[in-house]
C-alpha positions as CSV (number, residue, x, y, z in Angstrom):
1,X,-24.4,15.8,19.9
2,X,-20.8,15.7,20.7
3,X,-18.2,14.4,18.0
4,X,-16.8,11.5,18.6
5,X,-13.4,11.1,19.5
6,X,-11.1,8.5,18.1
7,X,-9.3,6.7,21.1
8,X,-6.5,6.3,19.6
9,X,-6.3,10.1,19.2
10,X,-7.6,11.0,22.7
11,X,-5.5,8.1,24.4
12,X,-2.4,9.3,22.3
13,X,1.1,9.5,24.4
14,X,2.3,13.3,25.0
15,X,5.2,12.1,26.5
16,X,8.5,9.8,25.7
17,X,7.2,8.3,30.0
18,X,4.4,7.9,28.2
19,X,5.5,5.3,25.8
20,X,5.3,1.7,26.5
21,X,8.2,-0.7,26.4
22,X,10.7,1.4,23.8
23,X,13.7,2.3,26.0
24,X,16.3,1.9,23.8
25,X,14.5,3.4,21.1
26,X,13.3,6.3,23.1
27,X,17.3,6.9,24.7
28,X,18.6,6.9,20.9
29,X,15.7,9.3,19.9
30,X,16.8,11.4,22.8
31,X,20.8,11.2,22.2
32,X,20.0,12.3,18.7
33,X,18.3,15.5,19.3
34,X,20.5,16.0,21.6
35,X,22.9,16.4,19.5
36,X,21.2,18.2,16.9
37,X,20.1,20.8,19.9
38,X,24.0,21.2,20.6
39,X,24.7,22.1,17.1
40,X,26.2,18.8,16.4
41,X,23.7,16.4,15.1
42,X,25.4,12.8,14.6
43,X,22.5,12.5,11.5
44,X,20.5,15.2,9.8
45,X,17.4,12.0,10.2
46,X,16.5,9.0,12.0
47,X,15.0,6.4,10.7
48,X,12.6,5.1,12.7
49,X,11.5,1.0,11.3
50,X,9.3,-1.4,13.1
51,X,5.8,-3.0,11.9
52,X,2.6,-1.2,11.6
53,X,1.3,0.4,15.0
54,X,3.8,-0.1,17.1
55,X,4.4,3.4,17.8
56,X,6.6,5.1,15.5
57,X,4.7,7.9,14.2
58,X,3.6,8.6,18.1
59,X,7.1,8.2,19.5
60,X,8.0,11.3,16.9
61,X,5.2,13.2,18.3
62,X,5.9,12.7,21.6
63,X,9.0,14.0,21.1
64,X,8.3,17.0,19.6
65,X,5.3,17.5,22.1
66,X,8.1,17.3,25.2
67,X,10.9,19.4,23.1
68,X,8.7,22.3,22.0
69,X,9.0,21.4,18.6
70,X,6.6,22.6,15.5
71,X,5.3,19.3,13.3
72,X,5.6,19.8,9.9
73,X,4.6,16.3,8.8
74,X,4.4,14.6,5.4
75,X,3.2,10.8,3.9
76,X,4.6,8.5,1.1
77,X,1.0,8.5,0.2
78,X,0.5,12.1,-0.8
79,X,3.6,13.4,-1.3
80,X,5.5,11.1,-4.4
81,X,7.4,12.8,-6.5
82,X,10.4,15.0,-6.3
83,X,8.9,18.1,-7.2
84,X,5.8,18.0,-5.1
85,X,8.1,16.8,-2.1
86,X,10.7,19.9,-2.8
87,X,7.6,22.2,-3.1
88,X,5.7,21.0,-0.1
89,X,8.4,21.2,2.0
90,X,11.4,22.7,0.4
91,X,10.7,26.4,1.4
92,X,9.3,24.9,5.0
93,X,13.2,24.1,6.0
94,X,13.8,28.2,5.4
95,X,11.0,29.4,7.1
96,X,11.5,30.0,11.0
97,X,8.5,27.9,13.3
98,X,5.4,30.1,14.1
99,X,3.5,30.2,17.8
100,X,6.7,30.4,19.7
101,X,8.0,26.9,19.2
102,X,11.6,26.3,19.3
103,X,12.1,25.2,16.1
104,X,10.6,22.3,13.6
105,X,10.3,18.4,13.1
106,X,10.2,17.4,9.8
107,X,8.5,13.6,10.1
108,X,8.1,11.9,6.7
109,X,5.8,9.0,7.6
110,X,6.0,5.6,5.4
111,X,9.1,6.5,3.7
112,X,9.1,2.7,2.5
113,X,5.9,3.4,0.7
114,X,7.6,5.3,-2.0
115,X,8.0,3.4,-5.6
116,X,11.8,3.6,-6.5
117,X,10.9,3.6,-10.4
118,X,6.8,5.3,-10.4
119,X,7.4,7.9,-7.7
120,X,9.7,10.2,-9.9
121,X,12.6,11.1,-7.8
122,X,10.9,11.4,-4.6
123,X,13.6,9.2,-2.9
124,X,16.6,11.4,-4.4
125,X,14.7,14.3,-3.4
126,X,14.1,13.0,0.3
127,X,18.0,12.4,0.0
128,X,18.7,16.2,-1.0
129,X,16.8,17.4,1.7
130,X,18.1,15.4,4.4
131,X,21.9,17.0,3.6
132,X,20.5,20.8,3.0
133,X,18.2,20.6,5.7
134,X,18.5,23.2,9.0
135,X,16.1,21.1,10.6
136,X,15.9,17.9,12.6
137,X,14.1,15.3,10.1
138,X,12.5,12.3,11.5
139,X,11.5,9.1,9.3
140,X,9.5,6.2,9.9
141,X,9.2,2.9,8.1
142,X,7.8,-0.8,8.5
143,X,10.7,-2.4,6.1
144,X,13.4,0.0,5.4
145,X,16.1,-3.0,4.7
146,X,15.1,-3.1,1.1
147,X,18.5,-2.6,-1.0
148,X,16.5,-0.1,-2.9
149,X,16.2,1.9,0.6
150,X,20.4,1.7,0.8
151,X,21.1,5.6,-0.2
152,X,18.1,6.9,3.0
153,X,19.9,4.4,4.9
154,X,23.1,6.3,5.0
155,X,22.0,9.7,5.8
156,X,20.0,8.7,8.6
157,X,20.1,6.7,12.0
158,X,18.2,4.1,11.7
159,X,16.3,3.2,15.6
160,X,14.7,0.0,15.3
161,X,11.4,-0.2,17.3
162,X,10.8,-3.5,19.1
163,X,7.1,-5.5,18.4
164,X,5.1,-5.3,21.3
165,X,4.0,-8.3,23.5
166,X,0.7,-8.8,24.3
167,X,1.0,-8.0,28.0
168,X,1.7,-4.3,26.5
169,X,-0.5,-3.8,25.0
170,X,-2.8,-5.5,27.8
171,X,-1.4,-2.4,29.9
172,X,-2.3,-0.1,27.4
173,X,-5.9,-0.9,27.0
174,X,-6.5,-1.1,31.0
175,X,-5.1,2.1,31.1
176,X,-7.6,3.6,28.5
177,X,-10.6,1.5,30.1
178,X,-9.5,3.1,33.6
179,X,-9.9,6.6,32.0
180,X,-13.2,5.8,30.6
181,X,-14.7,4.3,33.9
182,X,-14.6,0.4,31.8
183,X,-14.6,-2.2,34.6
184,X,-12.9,-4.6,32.4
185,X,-12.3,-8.5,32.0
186,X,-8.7,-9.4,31.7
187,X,-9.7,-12.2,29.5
188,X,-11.2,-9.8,27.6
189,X,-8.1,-6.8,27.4
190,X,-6.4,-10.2,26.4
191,X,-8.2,-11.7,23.3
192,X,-8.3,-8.2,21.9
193,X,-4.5,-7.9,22.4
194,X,-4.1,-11.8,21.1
195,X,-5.9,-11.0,18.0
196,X,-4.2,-7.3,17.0
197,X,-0.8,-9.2,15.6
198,X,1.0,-6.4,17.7
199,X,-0.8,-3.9,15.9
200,X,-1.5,-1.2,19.3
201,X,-3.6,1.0,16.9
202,X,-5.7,-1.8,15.7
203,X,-6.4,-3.1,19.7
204,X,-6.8,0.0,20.7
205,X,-9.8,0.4,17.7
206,X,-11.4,-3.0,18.1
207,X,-11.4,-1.8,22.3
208,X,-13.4,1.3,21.3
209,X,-15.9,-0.5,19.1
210,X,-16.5,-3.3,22.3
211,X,-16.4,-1.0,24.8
212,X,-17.3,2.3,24.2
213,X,-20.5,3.1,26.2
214,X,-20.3,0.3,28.4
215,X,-19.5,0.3,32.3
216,X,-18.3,-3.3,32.2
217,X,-16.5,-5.1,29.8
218,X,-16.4,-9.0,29.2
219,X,-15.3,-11.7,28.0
220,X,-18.3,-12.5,25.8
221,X,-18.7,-9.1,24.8
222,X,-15.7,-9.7,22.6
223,X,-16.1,-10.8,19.4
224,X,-12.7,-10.4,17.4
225,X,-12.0,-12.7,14.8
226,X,-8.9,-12.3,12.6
227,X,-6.8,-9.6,12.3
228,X,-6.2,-7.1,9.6
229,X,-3.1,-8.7,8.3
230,X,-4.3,-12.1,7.6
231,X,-7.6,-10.5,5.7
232,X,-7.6,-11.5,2.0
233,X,-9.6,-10.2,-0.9
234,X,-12.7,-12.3,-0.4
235,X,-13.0,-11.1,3.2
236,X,-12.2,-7.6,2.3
237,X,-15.1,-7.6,-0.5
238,X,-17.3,-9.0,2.0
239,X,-17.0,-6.6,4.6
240,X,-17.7,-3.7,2.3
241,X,-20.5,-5.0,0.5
242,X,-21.7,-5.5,4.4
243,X,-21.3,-2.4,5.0
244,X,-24.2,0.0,6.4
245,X,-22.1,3.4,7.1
246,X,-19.5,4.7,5.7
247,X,-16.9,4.8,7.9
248,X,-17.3,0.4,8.0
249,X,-16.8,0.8,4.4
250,X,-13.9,3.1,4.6
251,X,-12.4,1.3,7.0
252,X,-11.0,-1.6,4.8
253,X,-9.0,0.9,3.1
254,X,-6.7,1.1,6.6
255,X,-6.3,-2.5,7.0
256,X,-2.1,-3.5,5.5
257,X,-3.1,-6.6,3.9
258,X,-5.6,-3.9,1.5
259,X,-4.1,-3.6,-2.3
260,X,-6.0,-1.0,-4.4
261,X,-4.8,-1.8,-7.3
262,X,-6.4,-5.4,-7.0
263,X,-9.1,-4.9,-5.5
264,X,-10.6,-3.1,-8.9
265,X,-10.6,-6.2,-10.4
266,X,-12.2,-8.0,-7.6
267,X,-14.9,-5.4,-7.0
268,X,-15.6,-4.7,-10.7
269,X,-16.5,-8.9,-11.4
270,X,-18.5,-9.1,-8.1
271,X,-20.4,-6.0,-8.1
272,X,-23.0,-7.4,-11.0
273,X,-23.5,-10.9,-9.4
274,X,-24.0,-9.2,-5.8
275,X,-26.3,-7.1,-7.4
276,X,-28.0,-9.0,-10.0
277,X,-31.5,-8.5,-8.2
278,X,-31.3,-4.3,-7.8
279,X,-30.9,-2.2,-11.1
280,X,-30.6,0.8,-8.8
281,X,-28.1,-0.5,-6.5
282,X,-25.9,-2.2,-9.9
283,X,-26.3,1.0,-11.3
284,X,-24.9,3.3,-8.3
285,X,-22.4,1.0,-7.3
286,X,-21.2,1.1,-11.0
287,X,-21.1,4.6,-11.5
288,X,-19.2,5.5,-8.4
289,X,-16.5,2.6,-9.7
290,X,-16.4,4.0,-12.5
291,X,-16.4,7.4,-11.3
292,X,-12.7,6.1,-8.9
293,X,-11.1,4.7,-12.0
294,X,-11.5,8.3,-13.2
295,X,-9.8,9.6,-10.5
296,X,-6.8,6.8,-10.4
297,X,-6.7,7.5,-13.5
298,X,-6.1,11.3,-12.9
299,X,-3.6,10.7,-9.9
300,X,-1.5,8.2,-12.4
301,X,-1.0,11.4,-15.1
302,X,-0.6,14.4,-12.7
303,X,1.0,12.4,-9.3
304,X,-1.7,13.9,-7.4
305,X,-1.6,11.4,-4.6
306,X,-3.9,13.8,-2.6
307,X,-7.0,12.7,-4.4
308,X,-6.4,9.2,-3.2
309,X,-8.8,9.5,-0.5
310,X,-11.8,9.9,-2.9
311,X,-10.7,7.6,-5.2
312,X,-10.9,5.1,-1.9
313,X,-14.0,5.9,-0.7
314,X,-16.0,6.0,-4.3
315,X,-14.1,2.7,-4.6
316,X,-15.4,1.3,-1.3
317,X,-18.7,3.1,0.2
318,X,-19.5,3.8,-3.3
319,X,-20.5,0.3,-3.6
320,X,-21.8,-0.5,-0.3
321,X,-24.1,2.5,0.1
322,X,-26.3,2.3,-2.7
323,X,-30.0,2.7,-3.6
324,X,-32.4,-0.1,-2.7
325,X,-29.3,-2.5,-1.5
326,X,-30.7,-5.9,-1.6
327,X,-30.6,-7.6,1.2
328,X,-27.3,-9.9,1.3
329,X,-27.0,-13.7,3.0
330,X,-24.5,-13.7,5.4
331,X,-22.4,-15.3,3.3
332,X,-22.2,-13.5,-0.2
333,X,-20.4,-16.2,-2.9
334,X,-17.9,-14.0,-4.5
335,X,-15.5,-15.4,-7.4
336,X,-11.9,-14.9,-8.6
337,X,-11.5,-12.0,-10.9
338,X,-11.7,-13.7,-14.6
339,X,-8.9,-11.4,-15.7
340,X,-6.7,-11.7,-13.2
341,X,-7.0,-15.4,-14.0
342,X,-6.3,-15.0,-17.6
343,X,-3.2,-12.8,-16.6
344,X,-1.7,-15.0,-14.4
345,X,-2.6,-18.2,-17.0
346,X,-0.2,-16.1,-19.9
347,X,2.5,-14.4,-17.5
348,X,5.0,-16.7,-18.8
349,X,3.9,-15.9,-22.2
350,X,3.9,-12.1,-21.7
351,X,7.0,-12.4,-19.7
352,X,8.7,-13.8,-23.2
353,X,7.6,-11.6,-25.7
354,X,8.0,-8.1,-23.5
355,X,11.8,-9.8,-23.6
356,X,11.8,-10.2,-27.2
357,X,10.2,-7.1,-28.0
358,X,12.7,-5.1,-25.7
359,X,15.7,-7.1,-27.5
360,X,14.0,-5.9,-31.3
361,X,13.5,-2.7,-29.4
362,X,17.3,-1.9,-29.0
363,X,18.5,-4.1,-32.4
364,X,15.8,-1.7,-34.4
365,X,16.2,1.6,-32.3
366,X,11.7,1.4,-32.5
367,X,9.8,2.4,-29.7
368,X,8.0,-0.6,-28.1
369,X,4.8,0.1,-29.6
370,X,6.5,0.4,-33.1
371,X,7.7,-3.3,-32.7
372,X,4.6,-4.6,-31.5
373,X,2.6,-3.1,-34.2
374,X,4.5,-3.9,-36.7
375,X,7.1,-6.0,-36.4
376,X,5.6,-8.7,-34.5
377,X,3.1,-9.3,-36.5
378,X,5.8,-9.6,-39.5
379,X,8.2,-11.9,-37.5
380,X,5.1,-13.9,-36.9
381,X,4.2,-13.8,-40.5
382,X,7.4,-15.5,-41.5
383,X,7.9,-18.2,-39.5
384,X,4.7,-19.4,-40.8
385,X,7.1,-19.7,-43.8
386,X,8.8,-22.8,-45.1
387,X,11.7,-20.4,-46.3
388,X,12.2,-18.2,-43.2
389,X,11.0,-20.5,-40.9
390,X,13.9,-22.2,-39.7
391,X,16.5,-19.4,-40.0
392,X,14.8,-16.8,-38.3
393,X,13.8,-19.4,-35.0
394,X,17.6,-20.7,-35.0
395,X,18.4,-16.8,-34.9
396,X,15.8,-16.0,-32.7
397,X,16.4,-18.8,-30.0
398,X,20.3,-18.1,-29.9
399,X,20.1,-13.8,-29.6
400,X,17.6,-14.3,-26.6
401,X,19.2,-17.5,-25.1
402,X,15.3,-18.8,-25.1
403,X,14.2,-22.6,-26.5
404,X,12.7,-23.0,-29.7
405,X,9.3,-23.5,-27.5
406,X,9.7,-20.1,-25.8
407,X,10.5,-18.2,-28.9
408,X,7.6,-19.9,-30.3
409,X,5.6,-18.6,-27.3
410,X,6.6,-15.2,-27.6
411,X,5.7,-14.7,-31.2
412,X,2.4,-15.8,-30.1
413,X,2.3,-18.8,-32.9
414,X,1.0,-22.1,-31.9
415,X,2.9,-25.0,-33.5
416,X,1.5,-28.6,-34.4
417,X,4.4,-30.8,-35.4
418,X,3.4,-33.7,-37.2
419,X,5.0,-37.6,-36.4
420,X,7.7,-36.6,-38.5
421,X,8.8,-33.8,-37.0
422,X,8.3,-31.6,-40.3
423,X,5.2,-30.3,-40.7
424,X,4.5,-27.0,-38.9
425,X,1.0,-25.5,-38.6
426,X,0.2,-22.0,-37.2
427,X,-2.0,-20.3,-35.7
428,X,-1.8,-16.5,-34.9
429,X,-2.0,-15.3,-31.0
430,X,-5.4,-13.4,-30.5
431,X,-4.8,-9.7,-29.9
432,X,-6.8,-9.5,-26.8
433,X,-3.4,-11.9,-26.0
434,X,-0.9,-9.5,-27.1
């Protein structure tokens, strides 16, 4: 049996002709290696910005494709931090290109992916290599106009790609069903290019999982509901809990609306419920989320974003493809994560005390820690003091700029005052709280 072939692989441009509706981004890619070709680069790196799958990592390969240039590409999420980025590709900008290409194409896909204060240094280090670097470096990003983006900004062009409409990509998926032998609908090429959001790599999948097979395409063969941008968490859960193979599982993982680090939560307080009735299936699906916490957990300490494919798919087909799955109702009730509800509940209340704790922090020269152990606890102690009380609030109140009810909030104490306005009653913060 023949492996199947992605069409958005197989239908991929070779060609800048090849590229639909990006003129002006296509000239300015042109003009600029051009120049670098001359000797004379007007940027080291462009910048290519736009939203998801409009074309910007394929423009990048087009050109190279059509200039004889070697690939060497790298992504935001596998490459984070300074060193890994200066010893992935670092030695790569020395080396001449093998197989007789002309030279090489750095392309550093998602560049806006990067966290300015987790990823440690990997925007300086992207920075460093664009002014030491002997080869042409391309860059692509769906929102580089963040302020914390200013620095990449400057060393590079930046080409703005244009959305596309939906008669593009209409052209584009007439094309592909031409090449497959697809009689096709036009209302049909239409919904699917009505419901991507502009996303061509996301019409061009939901036209492969209609199509594929068929001679004729219609209308009512198409059943596209929302797109991938306007999923939220409930609909997310659902669809892998849904889920009978693992690539239908997996798949959530690629949709841009898909938050990782929330959908632990989600997936952790909905697992037992969706499960109740299968000890087998509660047990699997528990282990293998356990088993990807493990693994975030390892990535977090070493920056080894290259096991964050595994930790995805224990995190997602892990739970879906499980021993003796229940059979689910089409509609599974799922609930709001009880933590995240708690957390959002005492923000303002965590908020005030990591304020006051970073203020004792610096007046005590303690580590954090050292001031929530202990002295927290001890400011908390004394204002449930008739002698301190008073003094140590006013103090309090007027080195943070925070009301007496805020201070009161951030030493975790909860105050009764009587019809007098005198007596004070309270009661310590939990720790779970703290």
């Amino acid at each position: 049996m023949s492996r199947r072939i992605p069409w958005v692989e197989k239908y991929r441009p070779r060609k800048l002709s090849e590229v639909v509706n990006q003129e002006e981004a296509k000239k300015a890619l042109l003009d600029w290696i051009n120049s670098w070709e001359k000797g004379k680069p007007s940027k080291k790196a462009v910048l290519l910005a736009g939203p998801p799958g409009i074309g910007k990592t394929t423009l990048a390969y087009a050109l190279a494709n059509e200039r004889g240039y070697e690939v060497l590409e790298l992504n935001a999420s596998d490459v984070r931090t300074g060193e890994r980025i200066r010893q992935v590709i670092g030695s790569s900008m020395k080396m001449g290109s093998l197989f007789g290409f002309r030279g090489r194409i750095i392309l550093f896909d998602e560049v806006d992916g990067l966290n300015v204060r987790e990823d440690r240094g990997g925007l300086a280090a992207i920075v460093e290599l664009i002014r030491e670097s002997t080869w042409p470096i391309i860059m692509t990003a769906n929102n580089p106009w963040d302020p914390k983006f200013r620095e990449l900004r400057e060393e590079a062009e930046v080409i703005q790609l244009k959305p596309l409409s939906v008669d593009d990509i209409v052209t584009i998926l007439r094309r592909i069903c031409n090449n497959e032998g697809i009689k096709c609908e036009e209302d049909a090429l239409r919904l699917i290019a009505e419901a991507s959001g502009g996303d061509v790599r996301a019409a061009i999948n939901d036209l492969q999982a209609v199509a594929e097979g068929k001679r004729v395409l219609t209308k009512d063969d198409v059943a596209i509901t929302e797109r991938a941008h306007q999923y939220d968490m409930f609909k997310i859960l659902d669809r892998v809990f849904h889920a009978r193979r693992f690539d239908e599982a997996r798949s959530v993982t690629f949709l841009p609306s898909f938050d990782w680090e929330n959908y632990y939560p989600w997936a952790l307080d909905n697992v037992p419920t969706v499960y109740a009735k299968s000890p087998e299936a509660l047990s699997d699906a528990l282990d293998n989320l356990s088993l990807s916490d493990v693994i975030r957990g390892r990535i977090m300490k070493t920056q080894g974003w290259e096991l964050m494919p595994y930790m995805l798919e224990l995190a997602t087909a892990g739970i879906a493809l499980v021993r003796n799955k229940p059979p689910l109702a089409r509609f599974i009730r799922l609930s709001f994560p009880e933590r995240i509800r708690l957390l959002a509940k005492t923000k303002e209340t965590r908020q005030l005390r990591d304020a006051l704790i970073n203020r004792l922090r610096a007046e005590l020269h303690a580590s954090s820690s050292e001031v929530s152990l202990y002295y927290i606890p001890l400011l908390r102690l004394m204002a449930s003091s008739d002698m301190f009380r008073k003094k140590l609030l006013d103090r309090l109140t007027k080195v943070l700029g925070y009301s007496l009810d805020s201070v009161e909030k951030a030493l975790g104490i909860e105050v009764d005052r009587g019809a007098e306005g005198s007596r004070v009653e309270h009661k310590s913060a939990k720790r779970s709280g703290q």
